[in-house]
C-alpha positions in Angstrom: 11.8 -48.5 -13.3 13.7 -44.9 -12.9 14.4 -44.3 -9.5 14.5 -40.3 -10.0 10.6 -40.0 -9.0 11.1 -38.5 -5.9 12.2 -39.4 -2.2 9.8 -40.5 0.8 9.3 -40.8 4.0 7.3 -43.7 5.4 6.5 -43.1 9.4 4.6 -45.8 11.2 5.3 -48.2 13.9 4.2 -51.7 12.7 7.9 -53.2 10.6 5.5 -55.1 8.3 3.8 -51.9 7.1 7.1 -49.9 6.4 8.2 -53.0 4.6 5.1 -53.1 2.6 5.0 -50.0 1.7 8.5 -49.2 1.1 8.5 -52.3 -1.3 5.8 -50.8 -3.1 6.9 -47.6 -3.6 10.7 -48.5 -4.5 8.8 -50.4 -7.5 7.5 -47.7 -8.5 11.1 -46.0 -8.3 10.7 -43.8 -5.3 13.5 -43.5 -3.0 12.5 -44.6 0.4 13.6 -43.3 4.2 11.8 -45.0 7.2 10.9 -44.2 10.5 9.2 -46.0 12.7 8.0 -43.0 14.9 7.4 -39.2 14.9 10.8 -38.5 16.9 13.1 -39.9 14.6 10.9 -39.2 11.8 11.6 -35.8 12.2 15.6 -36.0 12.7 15.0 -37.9 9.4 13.6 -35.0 7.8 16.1 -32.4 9.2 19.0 -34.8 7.3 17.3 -36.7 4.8 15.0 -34.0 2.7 12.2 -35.9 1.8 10.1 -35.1 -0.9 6.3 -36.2 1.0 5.9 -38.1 4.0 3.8 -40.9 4.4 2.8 -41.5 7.8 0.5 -43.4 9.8 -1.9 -41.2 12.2 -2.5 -43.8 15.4 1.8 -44.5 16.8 2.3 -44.6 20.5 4.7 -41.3 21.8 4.2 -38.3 18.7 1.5 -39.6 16.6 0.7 -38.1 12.9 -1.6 -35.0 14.3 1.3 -33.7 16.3 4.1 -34.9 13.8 2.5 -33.0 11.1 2.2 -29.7 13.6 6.2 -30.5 13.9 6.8 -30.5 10.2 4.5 -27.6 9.3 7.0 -25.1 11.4 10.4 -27.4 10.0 9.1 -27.1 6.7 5.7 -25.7 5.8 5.7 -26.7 2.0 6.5 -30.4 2.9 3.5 -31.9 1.7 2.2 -35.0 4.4 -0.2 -37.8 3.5 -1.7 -39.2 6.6 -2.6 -42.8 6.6 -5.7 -43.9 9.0 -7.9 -46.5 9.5 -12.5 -46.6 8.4 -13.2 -45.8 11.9 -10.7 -42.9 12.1 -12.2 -40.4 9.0 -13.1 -37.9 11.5 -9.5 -37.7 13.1 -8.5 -37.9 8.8 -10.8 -34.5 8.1 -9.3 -32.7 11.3 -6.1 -33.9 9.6 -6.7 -31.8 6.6 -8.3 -28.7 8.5 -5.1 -28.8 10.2 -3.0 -28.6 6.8 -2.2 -32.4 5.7 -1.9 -32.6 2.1 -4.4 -35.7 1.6 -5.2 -38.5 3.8 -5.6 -42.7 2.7 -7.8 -44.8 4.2 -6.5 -49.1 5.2 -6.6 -50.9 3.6 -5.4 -48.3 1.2 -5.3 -49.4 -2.8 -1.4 -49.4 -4.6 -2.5 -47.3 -7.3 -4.3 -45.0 -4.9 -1.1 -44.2 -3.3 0.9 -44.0 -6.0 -1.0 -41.0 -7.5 -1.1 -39.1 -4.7 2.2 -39.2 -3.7 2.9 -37.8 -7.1 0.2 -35.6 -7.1 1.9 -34.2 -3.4 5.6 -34.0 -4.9 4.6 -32.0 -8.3 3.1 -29.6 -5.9 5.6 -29.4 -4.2 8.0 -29.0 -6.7 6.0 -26.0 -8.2 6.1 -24.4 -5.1 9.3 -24.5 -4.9 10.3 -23.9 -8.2 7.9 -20.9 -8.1 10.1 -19.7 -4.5 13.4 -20.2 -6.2 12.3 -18.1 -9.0 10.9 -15.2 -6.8 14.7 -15.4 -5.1 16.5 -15.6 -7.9 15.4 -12.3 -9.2 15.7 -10.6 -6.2 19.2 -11.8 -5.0 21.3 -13.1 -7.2 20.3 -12.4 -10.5 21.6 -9.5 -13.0 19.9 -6.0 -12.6 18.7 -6.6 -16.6 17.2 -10.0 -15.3 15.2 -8.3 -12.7 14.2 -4.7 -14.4 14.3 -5.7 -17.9 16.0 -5.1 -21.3 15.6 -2.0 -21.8 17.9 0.9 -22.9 16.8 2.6 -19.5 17.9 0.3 -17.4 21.0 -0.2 -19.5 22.0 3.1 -19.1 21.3 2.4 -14.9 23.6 -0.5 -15.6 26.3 1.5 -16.5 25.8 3.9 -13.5 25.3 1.1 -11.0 28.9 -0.3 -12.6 30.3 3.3 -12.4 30.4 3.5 -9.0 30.1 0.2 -7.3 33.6 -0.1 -7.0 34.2 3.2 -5.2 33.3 3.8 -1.4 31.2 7.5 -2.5 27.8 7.3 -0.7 25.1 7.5 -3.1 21.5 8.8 -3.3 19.0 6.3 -5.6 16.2 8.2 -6.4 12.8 6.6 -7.7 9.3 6.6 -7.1 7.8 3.7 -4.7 7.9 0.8 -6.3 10.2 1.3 -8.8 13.4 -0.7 -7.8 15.3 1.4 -5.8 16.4 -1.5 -3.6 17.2 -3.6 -6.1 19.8 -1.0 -7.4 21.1 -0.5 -3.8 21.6 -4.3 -3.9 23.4 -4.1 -7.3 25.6 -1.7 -6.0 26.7 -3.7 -3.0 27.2 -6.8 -5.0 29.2 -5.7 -7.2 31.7 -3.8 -5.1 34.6 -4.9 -2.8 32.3 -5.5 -0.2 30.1 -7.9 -1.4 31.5 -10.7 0.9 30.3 -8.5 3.9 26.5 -8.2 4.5 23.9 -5.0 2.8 21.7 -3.7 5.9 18.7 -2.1 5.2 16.6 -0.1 7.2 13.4 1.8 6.7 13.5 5.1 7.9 9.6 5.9 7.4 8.5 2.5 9.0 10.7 3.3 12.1 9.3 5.6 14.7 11.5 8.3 15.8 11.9 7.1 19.4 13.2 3.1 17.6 15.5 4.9 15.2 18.7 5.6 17.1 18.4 1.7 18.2 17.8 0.1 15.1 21.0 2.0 13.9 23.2 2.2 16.4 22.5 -0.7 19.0 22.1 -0.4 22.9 23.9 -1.7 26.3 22.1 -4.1 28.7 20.1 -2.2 31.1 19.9 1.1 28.9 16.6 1.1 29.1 13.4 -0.6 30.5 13.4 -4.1 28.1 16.9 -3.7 27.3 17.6 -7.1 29.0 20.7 -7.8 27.0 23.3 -6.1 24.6 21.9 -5.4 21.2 24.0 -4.5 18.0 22.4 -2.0 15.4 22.5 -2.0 11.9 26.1 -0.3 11.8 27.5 -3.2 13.7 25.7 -5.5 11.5 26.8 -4.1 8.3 30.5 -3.9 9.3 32.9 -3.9 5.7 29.1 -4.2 4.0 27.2 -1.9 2.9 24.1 0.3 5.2 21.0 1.1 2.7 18.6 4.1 4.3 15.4 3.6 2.1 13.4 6.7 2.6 15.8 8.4 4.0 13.6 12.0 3.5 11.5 10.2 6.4 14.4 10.8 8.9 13.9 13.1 11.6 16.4 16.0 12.2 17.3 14.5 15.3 18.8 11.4 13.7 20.0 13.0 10.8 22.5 15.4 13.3 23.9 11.7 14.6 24.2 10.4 11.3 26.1 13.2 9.9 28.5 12.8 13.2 28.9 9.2 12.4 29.9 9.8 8.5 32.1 12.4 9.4 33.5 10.1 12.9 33.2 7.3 11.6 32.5 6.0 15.2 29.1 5.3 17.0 28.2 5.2 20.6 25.8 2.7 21.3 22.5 3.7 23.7 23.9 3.4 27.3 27.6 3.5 26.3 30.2 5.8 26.3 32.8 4.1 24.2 32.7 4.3 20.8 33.0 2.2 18.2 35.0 2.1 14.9 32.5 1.4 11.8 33.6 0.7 8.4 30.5 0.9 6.6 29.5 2.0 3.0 26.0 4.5 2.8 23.7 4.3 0.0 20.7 5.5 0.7 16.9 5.9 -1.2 14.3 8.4 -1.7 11.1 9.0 -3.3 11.2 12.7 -3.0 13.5 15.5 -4.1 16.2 16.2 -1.3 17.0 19.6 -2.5 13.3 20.5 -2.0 13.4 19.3 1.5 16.6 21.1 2.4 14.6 24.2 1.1 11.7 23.5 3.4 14.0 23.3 6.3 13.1 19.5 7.2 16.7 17.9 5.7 20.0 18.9 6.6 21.9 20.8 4.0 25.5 19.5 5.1 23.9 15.9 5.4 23.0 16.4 1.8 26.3 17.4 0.7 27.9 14.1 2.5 25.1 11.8 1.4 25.1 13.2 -2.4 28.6 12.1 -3.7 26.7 10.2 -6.5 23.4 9.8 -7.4 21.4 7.4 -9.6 17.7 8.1 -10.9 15.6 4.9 -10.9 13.4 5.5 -14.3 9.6 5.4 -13.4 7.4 2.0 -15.5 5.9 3.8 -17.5 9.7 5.5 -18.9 10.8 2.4 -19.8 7.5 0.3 -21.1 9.5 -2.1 -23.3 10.3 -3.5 -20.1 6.9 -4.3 -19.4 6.0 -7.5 -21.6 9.3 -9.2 -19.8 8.6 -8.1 -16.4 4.4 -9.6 -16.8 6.1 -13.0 -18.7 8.7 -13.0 -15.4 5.4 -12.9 -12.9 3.4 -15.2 -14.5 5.8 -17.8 -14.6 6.9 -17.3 -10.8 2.8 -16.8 -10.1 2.2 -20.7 -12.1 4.7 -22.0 -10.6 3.7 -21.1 -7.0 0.3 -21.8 -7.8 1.0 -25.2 -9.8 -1.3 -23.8 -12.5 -0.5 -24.6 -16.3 1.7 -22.0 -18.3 -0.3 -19.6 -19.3 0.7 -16.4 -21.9 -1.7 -12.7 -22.6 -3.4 -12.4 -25.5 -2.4 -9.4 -28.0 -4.7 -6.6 -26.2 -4.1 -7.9 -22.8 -0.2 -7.1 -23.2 -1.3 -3.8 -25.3 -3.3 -2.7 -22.2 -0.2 -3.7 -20.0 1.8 -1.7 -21.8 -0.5 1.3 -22.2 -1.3 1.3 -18.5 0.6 4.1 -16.4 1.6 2.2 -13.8 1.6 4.7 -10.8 3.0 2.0 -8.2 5.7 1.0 -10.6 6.5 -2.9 -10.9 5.2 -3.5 -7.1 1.8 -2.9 -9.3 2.5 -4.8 -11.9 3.2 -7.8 -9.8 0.0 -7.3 -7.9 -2.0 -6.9 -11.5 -0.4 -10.0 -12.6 -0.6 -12.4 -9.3 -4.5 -11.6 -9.6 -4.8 -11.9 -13.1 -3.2 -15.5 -12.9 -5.1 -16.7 -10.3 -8.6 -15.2 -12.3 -7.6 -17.0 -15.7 -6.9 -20.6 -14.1 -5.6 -22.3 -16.9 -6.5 -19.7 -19.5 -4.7 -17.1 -21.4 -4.8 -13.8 -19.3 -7.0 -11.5 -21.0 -8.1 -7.6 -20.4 -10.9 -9.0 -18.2 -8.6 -10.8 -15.8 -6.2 -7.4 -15.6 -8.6 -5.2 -14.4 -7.1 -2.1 -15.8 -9.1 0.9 -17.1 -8.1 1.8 -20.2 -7.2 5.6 -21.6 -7.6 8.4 -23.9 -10.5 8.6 -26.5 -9.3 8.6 -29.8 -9.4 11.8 -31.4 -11.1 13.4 -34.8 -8.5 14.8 -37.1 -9.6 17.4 -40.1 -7.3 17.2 -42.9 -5.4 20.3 -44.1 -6.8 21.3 -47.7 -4.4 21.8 -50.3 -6.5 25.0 -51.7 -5.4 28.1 -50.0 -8.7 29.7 -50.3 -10.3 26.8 -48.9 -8.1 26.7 -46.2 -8.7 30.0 -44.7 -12.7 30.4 -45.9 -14.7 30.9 -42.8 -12.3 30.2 -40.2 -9.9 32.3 -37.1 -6.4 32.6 -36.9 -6.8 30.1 -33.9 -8.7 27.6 -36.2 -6.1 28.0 -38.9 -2.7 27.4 -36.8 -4.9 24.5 -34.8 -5.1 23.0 -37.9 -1.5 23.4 -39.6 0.0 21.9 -35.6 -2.4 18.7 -36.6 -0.7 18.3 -39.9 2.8 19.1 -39.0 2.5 17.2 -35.9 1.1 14.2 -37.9 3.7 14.3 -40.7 6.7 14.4 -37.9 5.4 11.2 -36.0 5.1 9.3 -39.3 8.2 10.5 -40.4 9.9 9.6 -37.1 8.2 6.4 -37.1 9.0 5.0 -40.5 12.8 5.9 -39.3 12.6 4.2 -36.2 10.8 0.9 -38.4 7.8 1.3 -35.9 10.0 0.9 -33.1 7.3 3.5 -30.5 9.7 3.4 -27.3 12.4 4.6 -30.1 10.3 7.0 -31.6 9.7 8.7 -28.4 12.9 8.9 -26.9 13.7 10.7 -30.4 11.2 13.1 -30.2 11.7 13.6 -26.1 8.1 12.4 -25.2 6.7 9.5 -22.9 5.7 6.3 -24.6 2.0 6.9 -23.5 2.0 10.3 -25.2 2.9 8.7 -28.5 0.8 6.1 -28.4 -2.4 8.5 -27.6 -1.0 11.2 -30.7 -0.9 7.7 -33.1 -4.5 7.5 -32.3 -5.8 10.8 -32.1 -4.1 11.6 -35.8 -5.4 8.3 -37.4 -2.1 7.4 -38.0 -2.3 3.4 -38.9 1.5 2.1 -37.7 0.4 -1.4 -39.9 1.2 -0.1 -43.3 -1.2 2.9 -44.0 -2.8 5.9 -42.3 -6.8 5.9 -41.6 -7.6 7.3 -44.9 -5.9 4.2 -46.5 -3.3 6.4 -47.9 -0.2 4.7 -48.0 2.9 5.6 -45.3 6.3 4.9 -47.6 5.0 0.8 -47.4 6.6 0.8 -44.2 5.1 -1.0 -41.9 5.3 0.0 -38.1 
């Protein structure tokens, strides 16, 4: 028997138990650790990184109630099968209320056991799969593997390469929810500072009165609460990089001491006079256009100037919708895994409607659209039902153009006449475009400098069929989109 089918921990106090048990499950090609109480059962755990633990409920000192309190804070995905006797099932269904995993009942069957212990590690395993997953794209992965493949964020790419390894501050501008932090992050890690720490703070979560703190840090006894010496986020970030998200959310105030400290390069923390030297690297975020709230008097002008070395615009969803069907694939499997559900894919439509949708919260929406949506289908392919998404624009009647002049202008206005002629001319340059693109949409757009959505809606509302043919069956060049 392979002995890769996982590792556990058998906790109970009687030696010809753990022996039993343990001879059983090595059988079966676990790997066992023993304990013979909830003390050492936890240093066990801290060292050994069991896979489940097997314990018994009724040991003198810690018994399984409070050892499985103990492991939920040391490791709150560690799955724990409690073991208890026919006159203990009430102390077994508290168990469960209290977050054990499953509970047998002495004297227990083999096979019994068996299944559930690897019915608790493929849980587990999920979960943590489904964790490592979530992680990996937002720390260490490529900024294609978290935003897609896109030209778009190709061309972000190359800006985020640009000026990574420079020390200019740079603004990231973006709507919520559209991956400014995650370009911050790129930044940082691939400069000359990634082996330092990237801070971030934000400045619209914050209250004004916290601010100054959070950035700079304060002496013992500086004010009421201030019970010992606290370093701020300048400290903290020290050779790294500080990231301001929100940044427009920064009261004048603060932004007159941040402008001292970029142009000082020294802070003072609150309820000390010495400064302190800080060699730290600014990017900062924004949802809203700094140069308009320089005009309304609410940003700095000269704090622009030193923030605005370089700036990056983070492209909007709904700019970039190839990225879409990759970004929905990447949640779903991070949403099975965490929810140990089968792998699941959308149906045709249901990725249409993904990709039609707008998307006004970015990815943070998408996410949300796709967590629910996998938790609604079970074990089913995601459909439009489970996404929940209203979908757009009627499709709309086109009148073809006569070729007879006279019938072309009999009974109708100069308005009706160059209404009609935009219809035909706007029809003939989408098909055009589109049979040199090969049906490529996103292409198509970029080409004629208009949103994906906006194409889409014009393919519809001019019968254009992009599968070979227009609505009249007429043939398009036998190109199929």
């Amino acid at each position: 028997m392979s002995s890769q089918a996982g590792q556990v921990l058998v906790v109970d106090d009687e030696s010809e138990i753990r022996e039993l048990i343990s001879h059983l499950l090595e059988r079966e090609g676990f790997s066992v650790l023993i304990a013979s109480e909830g003390e050492s059962a936890l240093k066990t755990v801290r060292t050994g990184k069991p896979d489940v633990v097997l314990s018994d409920i009724k040991m003198p000192g810690m018994d399984g109630m409070e050892l499985l309190k103990s492991l939920q804070k040391l490791d709150p995905e560690l799955p724990v099968v409690l073991i208890t006797g026919y006159g203990d099932i009430p102390g077994a269904v508290e168990a469960m209320q209290a977050g054990a995993y499953d509970y047998l009942v002495k004297p227990f069957q083999h096979h019994e056991t068996i299944q559930v212990l690897r019915r608790a590690m493929d849980e587990r395993h999920q979960k943590l799969k489904g964790k490592f997953l979530a992680e990996h794209m937002q720390r260490n992965a490529s900024l294609s593997e978290m935003m897609g493949p896109s030209e778009a964020v190709g061309e972000l790419i190359s800006l985020v390469n640009c000026v990574a390894d420079s020390d200019l501050s740079v603004i990231v501008y973006g709507e919520t929810g559209s991956g400014k932090e995650l370009v911050a992050r790129a930044i940082h890690n691939n400069s000359n500072r990634s082996g330092a720490s990237l801070q971030p703070v934000d400045c619209g979560a914050i209250p004004e009165t916290l601010l100054e703190n959070e950035l700079f840090g304060h002496e013992k006894g500086s004010f009421t609460g201030a019970q010992e010496r606290a370093r701020g986020k300048f400290e903290a970030a020290r050779k790294g990089t500080l990231f301001l998200d929100e940044i427009s959310n920064m009261p004048l105030n603060a932004q007159a001491k941040l402008l001292r400290v970029l142009q000082e390069k020294k802070i003072y923390r609150i309820g000390d006079t010495s400064p302190i030297d800080v060699d730290v690297r600014l990017l900062v975020a924004t949802n809203e256009d700094l140069t308009a709230r320089v005009s309304a008097g609410v940003f700095r002008e000269d704090l622009f100037y030193r923030l605005n070395e370089f700036s990056i615009r983070v492209p909007p969803l709904r700019e970039r919708r190839e990225d879409i069907p990759y970004l929905a694939k990447c949640f779903l499997d991070i949403t099975g895994a965490e929810l140990n559900r089968g792998t699941k894919d959308f149906s045709e439509s249901a990725l249409q409607m993904l990709v039609e949708h707008d998307w006004p919260g970015n990815v943070r929406e998408l996410r949300s659209v796709i967590r629910r949506a996998a938790l609604l289908a079970d074990d089913e392919k995601i459909t439009e039902k489970h996404l929940e998404l209203n979908s757009s624009a009627e499709p709309v009647r086109t009148t073809s153009v006569p070729d007879n002049k006279t019938a072309l202008f009999e009974g109708l206005s100069l308005k009706e006449i160059v209404s009609r002629n935009t219809v035909s001319v706007e029809r003939e340059v989408l098909m055009k475009t589109l049979r040199h693109t090969a049906g490529n949409k996103a292409k198509a757009a970029r080409m004629l400098q208009i949103d994906y959505k906006t194409i889409h809606t014009k393919i519809k509302q001019l019968g254009i069929n992009t599968n070979g043919g227009d609505h009249n069956g007429q043939k398009t060049g036998g190109v199929r989109f």
